[in-house]
C-alpha positions in Angstrom: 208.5 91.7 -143.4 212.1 90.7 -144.8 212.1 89.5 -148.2 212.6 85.9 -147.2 209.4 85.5 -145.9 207.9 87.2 -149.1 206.2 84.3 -150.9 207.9 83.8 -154.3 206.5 82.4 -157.3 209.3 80.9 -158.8 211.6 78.5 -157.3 215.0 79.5 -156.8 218.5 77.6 -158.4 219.1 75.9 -155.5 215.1 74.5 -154.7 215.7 73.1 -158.3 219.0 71.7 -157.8 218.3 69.6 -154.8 214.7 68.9 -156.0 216.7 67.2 -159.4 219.5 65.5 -157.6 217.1 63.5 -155.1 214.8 62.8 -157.8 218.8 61.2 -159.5 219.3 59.6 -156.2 215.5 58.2 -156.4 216.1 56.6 -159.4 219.3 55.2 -158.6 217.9 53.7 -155.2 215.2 51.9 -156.7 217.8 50.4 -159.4 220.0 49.7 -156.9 217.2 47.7 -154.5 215.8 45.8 -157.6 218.8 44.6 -158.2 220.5 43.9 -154.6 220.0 40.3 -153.2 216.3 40.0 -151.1 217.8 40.2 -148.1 216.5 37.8 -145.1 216.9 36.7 -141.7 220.5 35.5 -142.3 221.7 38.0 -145.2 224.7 40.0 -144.4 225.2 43.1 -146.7 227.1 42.7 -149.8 228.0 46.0 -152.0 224.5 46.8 -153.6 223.1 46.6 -149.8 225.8 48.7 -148.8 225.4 51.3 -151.5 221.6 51.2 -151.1 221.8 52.2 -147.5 224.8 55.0 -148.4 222.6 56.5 -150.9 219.7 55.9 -148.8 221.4 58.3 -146.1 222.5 61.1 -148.4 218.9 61.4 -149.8 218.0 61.5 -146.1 220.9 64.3 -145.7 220.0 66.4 -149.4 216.2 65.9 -148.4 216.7 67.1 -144.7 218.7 70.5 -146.6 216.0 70.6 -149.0 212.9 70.8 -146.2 215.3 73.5 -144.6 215.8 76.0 -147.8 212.2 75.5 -148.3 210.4 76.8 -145.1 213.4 79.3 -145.6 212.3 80.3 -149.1 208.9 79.7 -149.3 207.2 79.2 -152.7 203.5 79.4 -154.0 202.5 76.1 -154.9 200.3 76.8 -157.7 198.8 79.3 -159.6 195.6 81.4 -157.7 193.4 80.0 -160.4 193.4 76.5 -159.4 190.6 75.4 -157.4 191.0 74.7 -153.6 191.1 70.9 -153.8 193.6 71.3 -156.1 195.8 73.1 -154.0 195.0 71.1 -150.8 196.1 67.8 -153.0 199.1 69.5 -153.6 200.4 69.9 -150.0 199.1 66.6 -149.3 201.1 65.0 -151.7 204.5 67.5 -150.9 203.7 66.4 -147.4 203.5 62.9 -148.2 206.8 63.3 -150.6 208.8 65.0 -147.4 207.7 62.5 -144.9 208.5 59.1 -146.5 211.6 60.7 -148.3 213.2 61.3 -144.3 211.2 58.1 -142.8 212.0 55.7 -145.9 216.1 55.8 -144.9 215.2 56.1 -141.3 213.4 53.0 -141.2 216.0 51.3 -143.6 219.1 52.6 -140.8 216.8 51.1 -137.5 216.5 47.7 -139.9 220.4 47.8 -140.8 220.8 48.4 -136.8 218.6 46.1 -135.6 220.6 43.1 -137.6 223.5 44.3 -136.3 225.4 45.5 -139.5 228.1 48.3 -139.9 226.4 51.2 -141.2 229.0 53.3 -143.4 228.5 56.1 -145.5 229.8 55.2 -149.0 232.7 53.4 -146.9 233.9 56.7 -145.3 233.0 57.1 -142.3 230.5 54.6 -139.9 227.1 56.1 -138.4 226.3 55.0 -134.9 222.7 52.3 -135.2 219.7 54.1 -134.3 218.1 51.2 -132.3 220.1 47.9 -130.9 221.0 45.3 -132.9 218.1 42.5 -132.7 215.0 44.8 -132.0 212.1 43.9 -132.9 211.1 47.6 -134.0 213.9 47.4 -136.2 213.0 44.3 -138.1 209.4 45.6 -138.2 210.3 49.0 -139.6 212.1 47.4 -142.6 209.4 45.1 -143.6 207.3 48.4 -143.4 210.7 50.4 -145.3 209.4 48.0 -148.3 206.0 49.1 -148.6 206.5 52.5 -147.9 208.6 52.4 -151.0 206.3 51.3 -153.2 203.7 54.2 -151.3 206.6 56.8 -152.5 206.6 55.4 -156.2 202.8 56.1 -156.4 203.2 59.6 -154.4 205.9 60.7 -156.9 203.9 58.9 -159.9 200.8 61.5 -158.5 203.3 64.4 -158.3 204.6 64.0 -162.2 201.2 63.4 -163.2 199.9 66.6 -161.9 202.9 68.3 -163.0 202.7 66.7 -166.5 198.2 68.3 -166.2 199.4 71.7 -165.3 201.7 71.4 -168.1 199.7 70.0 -170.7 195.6 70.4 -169.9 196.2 74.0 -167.6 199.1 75.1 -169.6 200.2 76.9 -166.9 204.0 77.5 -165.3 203.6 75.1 -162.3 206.5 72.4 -164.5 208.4 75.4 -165.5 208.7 76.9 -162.5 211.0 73.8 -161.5 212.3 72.9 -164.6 216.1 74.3 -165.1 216.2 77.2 -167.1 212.2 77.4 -166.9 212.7 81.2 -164.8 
């Protein structure tokens, strides 16, 4: 067996790195959408829309790395002593965190498509749309991009608030396995 596929118990510099820089880019999305114009049926993107969808699609990009380096270096979730529901929560919710953190800016790209806007990436280079400007999916999937958002802020609000249990109630390492420094 090579010693990548060795289960470790700690999380490596980099796991931490990109797990701290998209929760950075997290918070600066949802400041970003809270404070860009609502956008409807006639909107055309100003610079908050812009900037939402550029960071949007490098969360999509550091995420996409992230998933990578993770089924590369896999890590034990949580400590053997936790009970089984505890553990199956906890891939349910990692699951859940993966899947709307590629879907959300997926669904936010087929909306910017399907309107027919230039998609750019922080103004340097333009992405191709992913579905053609005026379908229907599109439109759909970013009324659905809305809610889905506000499903991630309770997924990562269950994910700190298990992390803050283990810390506090277990007084175990699962926090300081990801915190930097916490090795």
């Amino acid at each position: 067996m090579s010693a990548r596929a060795v289960r470790s118990a700690e999380y490596d510099g980099v796991a931490k790195a990109l797990h701290w820089l998209v929760l950075a880019l997290l918070a600066a999305q949802y400041l970003v959408a809270w404070t860009m114009p609502e956008i409807h049926r006639d909107s055309r993107p100003d610079r908050l829309v812009s900037l939402h969808v550029s960071i949007g699609l490098l969360i999509l990009a550091i995420v996409v790395v992230r998933l990578i380096w993770r089924l590369r270096h896999p890590v034990v979730l949580i400590a053997d002593k936790t009970p089984g529901w505890q553990r199956a929560a906890a891939q349910i919710v990692h699951g859940l965190l993966y899947v709307l953190l590629i879907a959300l800016p997926l669904m936010g790209w087929a909306n910017v498509s399907a309107r027919g806007w230039r998609i750019s990436f922080f103004d340097f280079f333009a992405l191709p749309p992913i579905v053609p400007a005026g379908s229907a999916l599109g439109h759909e999937l970013g009324d659905i991009h809305i809610l889905a958002a506000y499903a991630l802020l309770a997924v990562v609000g269950l994910h700190v608030a298990a992390a803050l249990y283990h810390h506090f109630w277990q007084r175990d390492r699962v926090l300081l396995r990801m915190l930097p420094g916490g090795d």
